[in-house]
N, C-alpha and C positions, 0 to 999 in steps of 0.2 A: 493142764492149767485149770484152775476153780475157775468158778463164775466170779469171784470177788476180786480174783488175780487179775482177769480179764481189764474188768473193770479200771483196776488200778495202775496197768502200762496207761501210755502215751505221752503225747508231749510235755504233759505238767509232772512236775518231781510228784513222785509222793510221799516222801518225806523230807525233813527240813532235818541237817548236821549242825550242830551245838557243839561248844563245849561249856564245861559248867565250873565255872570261878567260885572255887570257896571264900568266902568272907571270914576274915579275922574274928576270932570270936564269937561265929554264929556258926548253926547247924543249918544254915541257908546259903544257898549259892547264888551268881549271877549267870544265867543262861545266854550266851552268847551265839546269837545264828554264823554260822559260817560257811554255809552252804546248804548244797539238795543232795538227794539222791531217785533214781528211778526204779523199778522192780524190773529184772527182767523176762521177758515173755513166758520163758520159763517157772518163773515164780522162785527160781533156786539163788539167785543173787543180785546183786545191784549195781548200776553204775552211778559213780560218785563223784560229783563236781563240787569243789572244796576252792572258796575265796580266800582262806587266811587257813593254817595249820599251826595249833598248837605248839610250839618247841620246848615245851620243858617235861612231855611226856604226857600232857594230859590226854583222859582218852576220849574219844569224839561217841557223841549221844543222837544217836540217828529216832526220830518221833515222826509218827506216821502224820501225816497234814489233812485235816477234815475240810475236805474241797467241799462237802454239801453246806457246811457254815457260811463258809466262805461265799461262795455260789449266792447264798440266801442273804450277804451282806453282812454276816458278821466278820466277827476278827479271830483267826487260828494264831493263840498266842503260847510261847513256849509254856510249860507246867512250873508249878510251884514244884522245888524239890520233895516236897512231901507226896506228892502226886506222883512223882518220875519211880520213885524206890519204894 
């Protein structure tokens, strides 16, 4: 396991599950939190805790969560679609 993987296990997710609402008429979506995810210690996969799922096949957009923002009292807010792709 990297020094950065390290870093990245424990009790806080380290990343935050979406999914992203196309808007009618726009090449913008609505990002939608719907859960976390953790790394695991391994650094090879994740364990994923999901509040609401999708049902019409959309696919869920897992984004890594900048805890050093956070921590320094900003706000980790989802990406503009143009940022995500």
């Amino acid at each position: 396991m990297t020094e950065q993987q390290q870093k990245l296990t424990g009790n806080r997710p380290t990343h935050r599950a979406y999914v992203v609402k196309d808007k009618a008429g726009s090449d913008q979506g609505r990002w939608i939190e719907i859960g976390a995810a953790w790394l695991h210690k391994d650094g090879k996969g994740f364990r994923v805790k999901l509040d609401a799922c999708p049902t019409n096949g959309e696919a869920i957009e897992c984004r890594l969560i900048d805890w050093k923002k956070i921590d320094a009292g900003g706000k980790d807010e989802a990406p503009s679609p143009q940022e995500a792709y």
